[in-house]
C-alpha positions as CSV (number, residue, x, y, z in Angstrom):
1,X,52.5,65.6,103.2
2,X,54.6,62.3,103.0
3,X,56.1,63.1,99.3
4,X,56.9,66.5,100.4
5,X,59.2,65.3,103.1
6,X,60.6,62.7,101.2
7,X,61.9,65.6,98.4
8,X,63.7,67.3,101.2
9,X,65.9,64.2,101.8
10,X,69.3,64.2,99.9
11,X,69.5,62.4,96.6
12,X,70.5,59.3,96.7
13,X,73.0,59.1,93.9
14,X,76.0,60.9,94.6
15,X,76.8,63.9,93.0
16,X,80.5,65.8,93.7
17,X,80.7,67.8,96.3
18,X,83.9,69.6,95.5
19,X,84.9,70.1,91.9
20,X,88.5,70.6,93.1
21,X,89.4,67.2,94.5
22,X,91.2,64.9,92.4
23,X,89.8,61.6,90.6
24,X,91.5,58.5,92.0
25,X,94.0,57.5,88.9
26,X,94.0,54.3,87.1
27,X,97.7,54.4,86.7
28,X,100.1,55.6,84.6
29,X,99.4,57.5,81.8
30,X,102.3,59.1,79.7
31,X,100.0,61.6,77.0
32,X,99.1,63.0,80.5
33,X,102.6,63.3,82.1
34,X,103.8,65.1,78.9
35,X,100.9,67.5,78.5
36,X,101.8,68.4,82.2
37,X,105.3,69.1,80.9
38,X,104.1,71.2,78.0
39,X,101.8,73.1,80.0
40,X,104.4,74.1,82.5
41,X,107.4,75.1,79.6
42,X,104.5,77.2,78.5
43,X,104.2,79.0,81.6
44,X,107.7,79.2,81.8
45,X,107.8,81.3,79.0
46,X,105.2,83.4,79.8
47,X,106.2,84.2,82.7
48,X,109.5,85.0,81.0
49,X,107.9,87.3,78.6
50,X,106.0,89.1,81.6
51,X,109.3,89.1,83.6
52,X,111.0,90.9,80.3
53,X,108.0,93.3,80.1
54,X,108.0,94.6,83.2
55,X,111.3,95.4,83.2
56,X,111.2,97.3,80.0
57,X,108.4,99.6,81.9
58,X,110.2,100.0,85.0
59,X,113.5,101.1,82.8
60,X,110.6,103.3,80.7
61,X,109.4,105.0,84.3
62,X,112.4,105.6,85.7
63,X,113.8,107.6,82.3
64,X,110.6,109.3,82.6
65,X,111.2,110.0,86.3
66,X,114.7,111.6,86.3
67,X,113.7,113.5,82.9
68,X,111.1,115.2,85.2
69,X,113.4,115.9,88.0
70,X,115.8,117.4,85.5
71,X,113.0,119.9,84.4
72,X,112.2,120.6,88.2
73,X,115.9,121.5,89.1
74,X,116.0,123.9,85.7
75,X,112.8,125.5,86.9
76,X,113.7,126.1,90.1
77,X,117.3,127.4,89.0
78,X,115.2,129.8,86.9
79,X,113.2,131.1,89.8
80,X,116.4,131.4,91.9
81,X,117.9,133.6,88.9
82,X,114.7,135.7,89.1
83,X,115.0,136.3,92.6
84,X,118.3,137.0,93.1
85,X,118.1,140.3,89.8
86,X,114.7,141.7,91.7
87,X,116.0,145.2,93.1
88,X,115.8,145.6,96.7
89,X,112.5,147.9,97.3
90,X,113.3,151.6,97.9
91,X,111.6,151.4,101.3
92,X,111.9,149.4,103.8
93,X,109.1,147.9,105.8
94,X,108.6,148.5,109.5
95,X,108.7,145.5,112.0
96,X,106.4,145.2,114.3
C-alpha cells in the first residue's frame, strides 16, 4: 500500500513544464544572431511573394466580376428588346 502511494508523488527530477519558455542564455552567440536574421529576410520574402499573389487573384476576380456584369446588362437589354416588340393582346382583361 506504501509503494503505491509513493508512485503518485511527483518525480523528483524536474522535467519542463512548458516547452515554450525560453532557456536562460549563456551569452552572446553570433551563428545564432545571424540565423535569426536569415530567418526573418526569409519571411520577408515570403510574405512578399504572398502579398504579390494575392493581388494577382484579386485583379483576376475582379476582371472576372465586371465580365459577368457586362453579360447581365446585355441579357437583360435582350429581355427589354423582347418586351418592348410583344404586340399588345387583342383583348383586354377585366379588373376586378
Amino acid at each position: 500500500m506504501a509503494e503505491l502511494e509513493n508512485h503518485s508523488s511527483p518525480p523528483s527530477d524536474p522535467a519542463p513544464a512548458d516547452p515554450t519558455t525560453p532557456h536562460p542564455q549563456t551569452g552572446f552567440n553570433p551563428s545564432r544572431m545571424i540565423g535569426i536574421i536569415r530567418r526573418k529576410a526569409m519571411i520577408k520574402d515570403l510574405a512578399a511573394i504572398y502579398h504579390a499573389e494575392c493581388l494577382a487573384y484579386c485583379q483576376e476576380l475582379l476582371e472576372l466580376q465586371k465580365k459577368a456584369e457586362e453579360s447581365l446588362i446585355e441579357m437583360k437589354a435582350a429581355e427589354d428588346s423582347r418586351r418592348e416588340t410583344m404586340r399588345p393582346p387583342k383583348r383586354m382583361k377585366k379588373a376586378r
